[in-house]
C-alpha positions in Angstrom: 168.7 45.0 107.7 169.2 42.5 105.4 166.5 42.1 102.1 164.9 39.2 102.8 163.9 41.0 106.2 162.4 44.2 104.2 160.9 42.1 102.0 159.1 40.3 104.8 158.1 43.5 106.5 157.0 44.8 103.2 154.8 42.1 102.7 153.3 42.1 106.5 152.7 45.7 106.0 150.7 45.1 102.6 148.6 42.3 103.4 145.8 42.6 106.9 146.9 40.5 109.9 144.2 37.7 110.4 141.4 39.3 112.5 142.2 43.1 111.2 138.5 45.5 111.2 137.8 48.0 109.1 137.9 51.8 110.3 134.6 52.5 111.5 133.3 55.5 109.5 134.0 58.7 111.7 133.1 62.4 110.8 129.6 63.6 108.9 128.7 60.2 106.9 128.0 58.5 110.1 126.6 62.1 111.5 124.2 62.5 108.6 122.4 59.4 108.5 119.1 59.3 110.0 117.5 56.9 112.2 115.7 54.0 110.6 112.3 55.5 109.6 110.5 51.6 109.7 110.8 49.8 113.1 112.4 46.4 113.6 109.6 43.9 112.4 111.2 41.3 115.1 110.3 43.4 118.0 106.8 43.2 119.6 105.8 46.5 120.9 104.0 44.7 123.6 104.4 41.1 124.5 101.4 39.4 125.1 100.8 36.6 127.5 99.6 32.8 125.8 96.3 32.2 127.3 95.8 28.2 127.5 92.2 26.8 127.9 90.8 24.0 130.0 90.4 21.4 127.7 94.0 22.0 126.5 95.5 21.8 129.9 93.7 19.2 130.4 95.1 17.0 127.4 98.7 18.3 128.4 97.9 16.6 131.7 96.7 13.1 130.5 99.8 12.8 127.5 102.1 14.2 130.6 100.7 11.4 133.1 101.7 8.9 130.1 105.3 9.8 129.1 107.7 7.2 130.1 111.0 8.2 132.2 112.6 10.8 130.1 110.2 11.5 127.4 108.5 15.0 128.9 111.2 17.0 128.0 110.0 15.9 124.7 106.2 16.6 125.5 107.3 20.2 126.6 109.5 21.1 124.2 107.1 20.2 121.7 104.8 22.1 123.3 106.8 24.9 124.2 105.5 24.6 127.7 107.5 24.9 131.1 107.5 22.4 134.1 106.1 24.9 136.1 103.2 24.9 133.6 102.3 21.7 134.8 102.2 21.6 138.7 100.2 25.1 138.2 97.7 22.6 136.1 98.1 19.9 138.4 97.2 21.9 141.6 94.1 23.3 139.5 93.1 19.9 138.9 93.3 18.9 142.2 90.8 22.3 143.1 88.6 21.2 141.0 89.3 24.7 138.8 89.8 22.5 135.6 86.9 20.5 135.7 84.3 23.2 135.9 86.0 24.8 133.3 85.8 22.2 130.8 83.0 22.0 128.7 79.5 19.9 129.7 78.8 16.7 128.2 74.9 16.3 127.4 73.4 13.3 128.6 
């Protein structure tokens, strides 16, 4: 071999390849260490279901019946609210659920 090839492999074999790991740790470090004692804050031991009330439902429906073409993607987004939502509230609507849900006016 000539020296500029040794000097090339020297210098591969001194500096990491792009996309080189680490050695994961093997033997009694990674043996001794506990499980985390705390649990993961982001995790919800039980998920609980939104619960949405008449008069909400209701004013979801009316801005939904105003949108123009194209803006309640918007309106649910911003809402964080499903299409399905909406023909679910629609069909109660149409029952007549909604309505005696929502609150009396006095006369």
């Amino acid at each position: 071999m000539t020296d500029t090839q040794n000097e090339t492999q020297r210098d591969a074999a001194a500096e990491p390849t792009q996309g080189a790991r680490r050695a994961t740790e093997v033997g009694s470090a990674a043996a001794s260490r506990a499980p985390a004692s705390t649990p993961d804050p982001e995790v919800v031991e039980r998920a609980q279901r939104r619960r949405f009330g008449a008069k909400y439902k209701l004013e979801i429906l009316r801005q939904a019946d105003r949108c123009e073409p194209g803006d309640l993607g918007a309106l649910l987004r911003r809402e964080g609210l499903y299409s399905s939502h909406l023909t679910t509230w629609r069909r109660q609507q149409e029952a007549g659920a909604l309505a005696a849900l929502a609150p009396r006016q006095e006369q």
